[in-house]
C-alpha positions in Angstrom: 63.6 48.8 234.4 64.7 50.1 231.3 65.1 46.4 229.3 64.7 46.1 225.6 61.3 44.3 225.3 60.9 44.2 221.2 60.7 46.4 218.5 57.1 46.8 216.7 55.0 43.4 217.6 55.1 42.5 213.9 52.3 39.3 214.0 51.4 36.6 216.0 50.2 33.4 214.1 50.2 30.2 216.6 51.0 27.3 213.8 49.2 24.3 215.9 50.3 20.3 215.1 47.0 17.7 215.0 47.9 17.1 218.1 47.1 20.1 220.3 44.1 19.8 222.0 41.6 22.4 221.4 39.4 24.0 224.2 36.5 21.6 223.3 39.0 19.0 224.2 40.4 19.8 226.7 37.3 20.7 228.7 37.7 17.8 231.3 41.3 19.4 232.2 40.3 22.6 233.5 44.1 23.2 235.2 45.6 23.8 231.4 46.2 27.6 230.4 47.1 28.1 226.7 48.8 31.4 225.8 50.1 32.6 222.4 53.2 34.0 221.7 56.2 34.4 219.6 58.9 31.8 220.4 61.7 33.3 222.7 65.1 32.9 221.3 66.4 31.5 224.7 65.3 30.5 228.1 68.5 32.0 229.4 67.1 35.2 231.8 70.2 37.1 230.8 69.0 36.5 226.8 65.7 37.6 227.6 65.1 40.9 225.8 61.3 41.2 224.7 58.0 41.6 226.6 56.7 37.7 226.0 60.4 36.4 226.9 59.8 38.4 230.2 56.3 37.1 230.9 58.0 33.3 230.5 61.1 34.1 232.6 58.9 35.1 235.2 56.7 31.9 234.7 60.0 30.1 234.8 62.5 32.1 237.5 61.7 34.0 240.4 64.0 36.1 242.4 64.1 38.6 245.5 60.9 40.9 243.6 58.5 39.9 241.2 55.9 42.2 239.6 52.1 40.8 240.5 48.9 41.1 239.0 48.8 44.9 238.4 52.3 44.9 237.4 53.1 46.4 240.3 56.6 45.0 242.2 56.1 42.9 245.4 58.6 40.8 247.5 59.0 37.3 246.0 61.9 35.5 247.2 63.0 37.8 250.1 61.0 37.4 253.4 62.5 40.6 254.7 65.2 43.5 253.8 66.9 46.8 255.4 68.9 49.5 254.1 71.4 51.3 256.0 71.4 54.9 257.2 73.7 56.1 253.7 71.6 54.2 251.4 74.4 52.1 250.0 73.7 48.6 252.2 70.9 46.3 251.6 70.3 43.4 253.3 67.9 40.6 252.1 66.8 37.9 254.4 65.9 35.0 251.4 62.5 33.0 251.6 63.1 29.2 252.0 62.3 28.4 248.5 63.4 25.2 246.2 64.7 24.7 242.8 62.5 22.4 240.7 64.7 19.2 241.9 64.1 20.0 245.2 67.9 21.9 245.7 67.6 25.3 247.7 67.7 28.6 246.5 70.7 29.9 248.8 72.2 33.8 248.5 75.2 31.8 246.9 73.0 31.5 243.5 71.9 35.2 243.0 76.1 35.9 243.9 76.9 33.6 240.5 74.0 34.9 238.7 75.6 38.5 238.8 79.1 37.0 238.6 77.8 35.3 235.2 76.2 37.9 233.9 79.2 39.9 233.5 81.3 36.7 232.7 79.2 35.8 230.3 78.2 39.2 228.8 81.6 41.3 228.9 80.1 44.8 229.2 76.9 43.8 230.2 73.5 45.1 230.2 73.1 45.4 233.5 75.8 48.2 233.7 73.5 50.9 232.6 70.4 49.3 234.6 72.0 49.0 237.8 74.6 52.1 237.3 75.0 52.4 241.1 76.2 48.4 241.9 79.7 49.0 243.3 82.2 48.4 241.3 80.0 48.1 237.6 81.6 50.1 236.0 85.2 48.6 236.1 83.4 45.3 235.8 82.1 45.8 232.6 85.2 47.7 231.5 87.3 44.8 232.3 89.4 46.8 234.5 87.9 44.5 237.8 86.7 40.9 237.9 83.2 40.0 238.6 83.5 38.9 241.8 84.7 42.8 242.7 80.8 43.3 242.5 78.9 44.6 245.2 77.1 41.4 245.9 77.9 39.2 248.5 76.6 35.9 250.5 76.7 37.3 254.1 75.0 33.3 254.8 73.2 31.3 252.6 70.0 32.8 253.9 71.3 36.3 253.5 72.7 38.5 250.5 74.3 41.8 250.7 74.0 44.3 247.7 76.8 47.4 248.0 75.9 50.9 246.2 78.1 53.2 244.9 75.4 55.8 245.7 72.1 55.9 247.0 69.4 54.2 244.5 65.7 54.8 245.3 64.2 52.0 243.2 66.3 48.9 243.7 63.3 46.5 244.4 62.1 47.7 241.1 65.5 46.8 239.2 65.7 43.3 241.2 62.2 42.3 239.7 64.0 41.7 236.3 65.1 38.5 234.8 68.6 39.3 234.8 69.1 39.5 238.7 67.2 36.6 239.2 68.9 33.4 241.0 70.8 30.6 238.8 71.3 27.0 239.5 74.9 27.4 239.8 75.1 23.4 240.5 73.4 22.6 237.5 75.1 25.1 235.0 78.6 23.9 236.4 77.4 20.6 235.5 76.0 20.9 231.9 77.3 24.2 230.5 74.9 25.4 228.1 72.8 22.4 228.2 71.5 23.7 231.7 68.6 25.3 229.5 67.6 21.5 228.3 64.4 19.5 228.6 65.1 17.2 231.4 67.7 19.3 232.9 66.4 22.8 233.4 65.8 23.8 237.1 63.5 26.4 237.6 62.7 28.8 240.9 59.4 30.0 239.8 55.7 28.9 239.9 56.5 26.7 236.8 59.1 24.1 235.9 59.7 23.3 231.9 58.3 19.6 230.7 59.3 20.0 226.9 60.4 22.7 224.5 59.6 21.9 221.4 60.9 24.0 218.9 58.9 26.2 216.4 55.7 24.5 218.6 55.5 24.9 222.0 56.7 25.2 225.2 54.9 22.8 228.4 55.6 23.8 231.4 54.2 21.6 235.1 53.6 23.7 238.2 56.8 23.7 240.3 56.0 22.3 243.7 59.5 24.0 245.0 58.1 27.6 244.7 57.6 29.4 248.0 54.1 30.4 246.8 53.0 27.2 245.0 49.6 27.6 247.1 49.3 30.5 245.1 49.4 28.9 241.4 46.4 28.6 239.9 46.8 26.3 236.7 48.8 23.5 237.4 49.9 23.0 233.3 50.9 25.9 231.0 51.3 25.9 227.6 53.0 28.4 225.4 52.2 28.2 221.4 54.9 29.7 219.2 54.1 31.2 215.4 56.2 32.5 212.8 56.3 36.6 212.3 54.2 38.8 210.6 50.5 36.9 210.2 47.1 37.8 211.8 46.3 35.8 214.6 42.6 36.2 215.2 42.1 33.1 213.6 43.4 31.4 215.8 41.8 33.0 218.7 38.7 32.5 217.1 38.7 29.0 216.6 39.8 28.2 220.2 43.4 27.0 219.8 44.6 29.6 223.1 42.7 31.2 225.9 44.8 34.5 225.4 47.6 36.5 223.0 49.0 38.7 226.0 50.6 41.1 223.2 47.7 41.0 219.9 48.8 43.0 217.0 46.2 45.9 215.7 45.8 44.2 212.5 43.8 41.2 214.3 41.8 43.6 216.5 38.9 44.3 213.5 38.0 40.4 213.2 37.8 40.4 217.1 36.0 43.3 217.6 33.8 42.1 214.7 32.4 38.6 216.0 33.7 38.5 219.7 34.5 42.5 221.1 34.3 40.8 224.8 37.5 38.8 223.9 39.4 42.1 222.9 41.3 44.0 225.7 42.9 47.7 224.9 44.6 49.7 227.4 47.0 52.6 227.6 51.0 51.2 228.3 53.8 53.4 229.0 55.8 51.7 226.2 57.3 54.0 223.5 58.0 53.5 219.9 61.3 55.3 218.9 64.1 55.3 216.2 67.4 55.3 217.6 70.0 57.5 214.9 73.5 56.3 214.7 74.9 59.6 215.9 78.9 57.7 215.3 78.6 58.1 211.1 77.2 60.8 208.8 74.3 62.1 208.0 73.5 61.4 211.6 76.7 62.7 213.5 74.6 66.0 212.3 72.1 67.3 214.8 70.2 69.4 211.9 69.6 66.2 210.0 68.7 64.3 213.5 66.1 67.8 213.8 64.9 67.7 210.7 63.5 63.5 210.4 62.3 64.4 213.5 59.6 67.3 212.5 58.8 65.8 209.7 56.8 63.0 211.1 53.0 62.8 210.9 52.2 61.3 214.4 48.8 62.3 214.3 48.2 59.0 211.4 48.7 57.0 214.6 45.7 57.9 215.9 43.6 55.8 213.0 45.5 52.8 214.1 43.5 51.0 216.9 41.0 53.4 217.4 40.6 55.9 220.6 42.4 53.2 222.9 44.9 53.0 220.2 48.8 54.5 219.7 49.2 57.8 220.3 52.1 60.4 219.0 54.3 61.0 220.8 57.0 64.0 220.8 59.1 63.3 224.3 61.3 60.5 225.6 59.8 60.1 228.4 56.0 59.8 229.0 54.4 63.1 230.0 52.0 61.7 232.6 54.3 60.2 235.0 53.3 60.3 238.6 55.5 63.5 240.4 57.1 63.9 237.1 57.6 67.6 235.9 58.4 67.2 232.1 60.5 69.2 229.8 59.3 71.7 227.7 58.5 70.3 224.2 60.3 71.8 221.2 58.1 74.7 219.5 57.9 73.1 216.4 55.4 70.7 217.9 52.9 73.5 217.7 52.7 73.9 214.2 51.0 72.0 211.0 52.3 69.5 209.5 53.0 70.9 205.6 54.5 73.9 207.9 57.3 70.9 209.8 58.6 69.5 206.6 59.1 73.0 204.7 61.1 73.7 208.0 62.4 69.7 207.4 63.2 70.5 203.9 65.1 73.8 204.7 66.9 72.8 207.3 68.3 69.7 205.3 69.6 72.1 202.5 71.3 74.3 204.8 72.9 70.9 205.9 74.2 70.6 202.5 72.0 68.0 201.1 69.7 68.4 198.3 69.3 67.3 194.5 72.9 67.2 193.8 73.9 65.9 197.1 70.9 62.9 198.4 70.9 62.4 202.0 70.7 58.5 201.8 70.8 56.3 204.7 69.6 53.0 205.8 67.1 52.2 208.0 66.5 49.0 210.5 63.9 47.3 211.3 62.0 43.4 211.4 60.3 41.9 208.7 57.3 41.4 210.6 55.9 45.5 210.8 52.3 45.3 210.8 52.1 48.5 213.0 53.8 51.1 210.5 52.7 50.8 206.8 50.7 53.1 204.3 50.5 56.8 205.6 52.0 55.8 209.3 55.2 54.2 207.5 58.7 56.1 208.9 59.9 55.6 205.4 57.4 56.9 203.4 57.0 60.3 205.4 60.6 61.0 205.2 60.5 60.6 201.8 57.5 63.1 201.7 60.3 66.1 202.7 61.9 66.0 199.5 62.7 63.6 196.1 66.4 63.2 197.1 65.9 61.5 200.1 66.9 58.3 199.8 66.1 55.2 202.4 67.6 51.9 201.9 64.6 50.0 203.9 66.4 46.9 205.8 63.5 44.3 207.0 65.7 41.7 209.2 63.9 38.8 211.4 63.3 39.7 214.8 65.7 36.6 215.7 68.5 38.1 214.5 67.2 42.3 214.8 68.9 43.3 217.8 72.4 41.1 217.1 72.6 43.4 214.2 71.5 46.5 215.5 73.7 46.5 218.2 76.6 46.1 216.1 76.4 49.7 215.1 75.8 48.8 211.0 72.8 51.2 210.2 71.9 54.2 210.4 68.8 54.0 211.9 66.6 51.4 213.2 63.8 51.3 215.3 63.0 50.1 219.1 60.2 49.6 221.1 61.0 50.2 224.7 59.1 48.6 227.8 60.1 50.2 230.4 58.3 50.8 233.8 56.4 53.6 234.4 57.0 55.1 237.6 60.7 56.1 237.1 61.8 58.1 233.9 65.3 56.8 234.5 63.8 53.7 232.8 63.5 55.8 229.3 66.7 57.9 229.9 69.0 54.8 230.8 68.9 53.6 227.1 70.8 56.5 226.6 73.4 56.2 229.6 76.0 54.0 230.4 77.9 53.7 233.6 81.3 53.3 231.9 81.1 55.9 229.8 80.7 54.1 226.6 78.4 55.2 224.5 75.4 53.3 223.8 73.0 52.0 220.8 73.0 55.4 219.0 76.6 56.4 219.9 75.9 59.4 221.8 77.9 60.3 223.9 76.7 63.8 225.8 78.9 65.2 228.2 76.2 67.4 229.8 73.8 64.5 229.6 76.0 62.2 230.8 76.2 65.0 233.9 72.7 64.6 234.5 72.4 61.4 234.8 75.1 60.4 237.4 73.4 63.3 239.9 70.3 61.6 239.3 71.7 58.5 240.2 73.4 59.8 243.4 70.6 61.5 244.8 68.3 60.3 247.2 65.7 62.5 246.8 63.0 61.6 244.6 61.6 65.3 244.1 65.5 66.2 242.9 66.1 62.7 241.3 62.6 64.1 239.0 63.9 67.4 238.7 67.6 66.6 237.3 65.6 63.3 235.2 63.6 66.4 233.0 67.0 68.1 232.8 68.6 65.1 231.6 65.3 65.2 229.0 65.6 68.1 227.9 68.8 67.6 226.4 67.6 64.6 224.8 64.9 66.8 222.9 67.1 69.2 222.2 70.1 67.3 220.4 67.8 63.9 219.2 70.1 60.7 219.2 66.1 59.8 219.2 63.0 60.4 218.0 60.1 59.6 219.7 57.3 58.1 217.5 54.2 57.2 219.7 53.3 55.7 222.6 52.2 51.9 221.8 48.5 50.8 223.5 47.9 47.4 224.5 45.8 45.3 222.9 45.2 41.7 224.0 43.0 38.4 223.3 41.6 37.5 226.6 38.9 34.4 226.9 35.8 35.5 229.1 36.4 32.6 231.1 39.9 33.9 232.1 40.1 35.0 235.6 43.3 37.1 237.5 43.6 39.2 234.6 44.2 42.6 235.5 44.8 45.6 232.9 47.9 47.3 233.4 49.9 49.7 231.5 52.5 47.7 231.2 50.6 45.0 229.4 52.5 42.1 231.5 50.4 39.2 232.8 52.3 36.4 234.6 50.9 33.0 234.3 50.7 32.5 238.1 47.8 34.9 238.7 45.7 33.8 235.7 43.0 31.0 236.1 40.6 29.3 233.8 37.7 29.8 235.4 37.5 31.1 238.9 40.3 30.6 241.2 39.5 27.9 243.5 
């Protein structure tokens, strides 16, 4: 579902102590996986917000779906499930499955994960990803307590999920971190320190050994997990860099069998000396900039129009070659499977010194010119390794006229989304996973359940409209059809621009087996061997 996974993978540089063993060394322990990625800010699954934070909660946690190989969701935790004749009753039968100290994994845990999340949270994420949960709205509103939630412990073999409306793609929502079980008898115990060394419980194929901060994460092969059989490598390591440096050298020297998520600045060493370790791919994740539609000059749709059209997305296409990022001019993807999309705005038709004379025009009819600069500030992480030169936001804005002004804001990525969220600039941009099938997953970014707006402010009434049919349909051929209506609007009054759609590129060992290219670039740890499976 839509999730935030991170905005523009800046770098990854794995900074490795004298005392991590390199592949040479490690030779005679064949069941050891090295992967290299930016550190995650928490192990918390509700704090988990980028792509690499996902892969590790799904190394970590399991719940009642899980996405395999291909990305694709499967049942996990849940041996069996039903719906009822309206669509608004599901009924999981739970897998006998352990926590890592050998506690079960009852129904009771996923009812205090959902009850914590909006505890915890206040007007939570999940409102706008699972919009149809009874009662979600009023939850996150504070007009109900969590446990009003449609979520219940029927036994502790068997939970109950209550709809508002029909919802075609709940396995697909379930899969996420966020809905996944919690050790309730371990966070009642420590508080916060549940996420310790020593105290952590995991559900998934993996249990955590040591965090060590700015270094590594171990992690053991949890013997608890339903499918431990399953498990290829029985140690995992994860390597953690600071932002915004090229990582090939690492993957050239042999410090980690793969960088899932390999920034395009590394890929010309690779391809260089070792073009059988590189692996490019389409994804279905967008680059976009999100306009703070609550303050001027963005609470203007002309202005919001006019940044738009200006854009050269075609100096994209030098970036990564043919399998590289592509331009992008919709929300949503336009090659969804049974997905009819809008039609794009005309101006997408013509040159480029043709879009920002129309830019410039259309900004001086807004009242902004040499007397009057349109200034405004602009978001995004220090570590940007994908925009610079000709394909920098900021420069090609500038391009429309002299008296634009752009106060550039470069923050870390550790703090990037606390600040963002807090509705301080006026633009900023995001890079948004979301799964492919469903465009809901792009369109809920824009929605939320209780009315309030979200990231960019916007708050369309007719959108807004949309949306909830979409939501309470349970047709997917009308649930597509009212999704490109809901787009349309979208492209026609730009609380966003679409920049391009972001390829995959990753570092991948020869000697890796279970990897499987997907669009979504996500690769969980339990399908991935060193060697072949045995």
């Amino acid at each position: 579902m839509a999730i935030l996974r991170c905005l523009m993978m800046g770098g990854i540089v794995l900074v490795l102590g004298a005392c991590s063993p390199s592949l040479a060394e490690r030779q005679n322990d064949p069941e050891t996986l090295s992967r290299g990625e930016l550190e995650p800010l928490s192990l918390d699954p509700l704090k988990m917000a980028t792509q690499w934070e996902f892969e590790l909660g799904h190394d970590l946690y399991s719940g009642l779906f899980a996405f395999d190989a291909r990305a694709e969701v499967v049942p996990d935790l849940v041996k069996s499930w039903s719906v009822s004749d309206d669509g608004l009753t599901w009924r999981f039968e739970l897998e006998e499955s352990f926590w890592s100290d050998g506690t079960p994994v009852t129904a009771d845990d996923y009812v205090y994960a959902f009850h914590r999340a909006f505890r915890d949270t206040g007007s939570s994420a999940l409102s706008p990803v699972f919009p149809s949960l009874m009662n979600v709205g009023e939850v996150a509103s504070g007009i109900l307590e969590p446990e009003a939630l449609g979520v219940e412990a029927e036994s502790p073999s068997v939970l109950i999920l209550r709809l508002s409306e029909p919802t075609p793609f709940v396995p697909s929502i379930l899969a996420q971190p966020a809905f996944f079980p919690i050790p309730r008898h371990v966070v009642e115990q420590y508080g916060d320190g549940w996420l310790r060394s020593g105290i952590h419980q995991s559900s998934g194929a993996y249990r955590l050994v040591e965090w060590r901060h700015g270094d590594r994460i171990v992690l053991e092969k949890n013997p608890g997990y339903v499918h431990s059989q399953d498990v290829c490598m029985a140690h995992l390591i994860y390597r953690f860099t600071p932002e915004g440096q090229n990582p090939s050298h690492l993957a050239l020297s042999g410090e980690v069998d793969l960088i899932t998520h390999l920034p395009h600045v590394a890929l010309e060493p690779l391809l260089e000396r070792h073009p059988n370790t590189v692996r490019q791919s389409p994804s279905f994740n967008m680059l976009y900039v999100v306009l703070n539609t609550r303050m001027a000059p963005f609470d203007n749709r002309t202005v919001r129009q006019a940044l738009s059209m200006a854009l050269d997305r075609d100096a994209f296409m030098d970036v990564g070659g043919e399998a590289g990022d592509q331009p992008a001019y919709s929300l949503v993807p336009r090659d969804l499977e049974n997905y009819d999309p809008p039609q794009l705005p005309a101006w997408t038709g013509q040159s480029l010194s043709y879009r920002r004379a129309q830019a410039r025009e259309l900004l001086e009819a807004a009242g902004y010119g040499r007397d009057n600069p349109l200034r405004f500030t602009f978001a995004r992480p220090e570590a940007n390794s994908e925009l610079d030169d000709e394909t920098d936001l900021l420069k090609q804005w500038q391009a429309i006229a002299p008296w634009i002004e752009v106060e550039d804001i470069r923050l870390p990525l550790t703090v990037f989304y606390e600040e963002i969220f807090q509705g301080r600039y006026h633009a900023q941009t995001i890079d948004w996973g979301a799964g492919g099938a469903d465009p809901g997953n792009y369109l809920y970014m824009l929605y939320h359940a209780d009315g309030e707006p979200d990231l960019s402010g916007w708050n369309n009434l007719e959108f807004q409209a949309l949306a909830d049919r979409a939501i309470q349909t349970q047709s997917v051929e009308q649930y597509m059809d009212l999704a490109a209506q809901s787009e349309a609007v979208v492209l026609r009054e730009v609380p966003v621009i679409p920049v391009l759609r972001i390829s995959n590129a990753s570092f991948v060992r020869p000697e890796i087996t279970g990897w499987v290219d997907n669009t979504f670039n996500f690769h969980p740890s339990r399908y991935l061997c060193v060697g072949e499976r045995p």
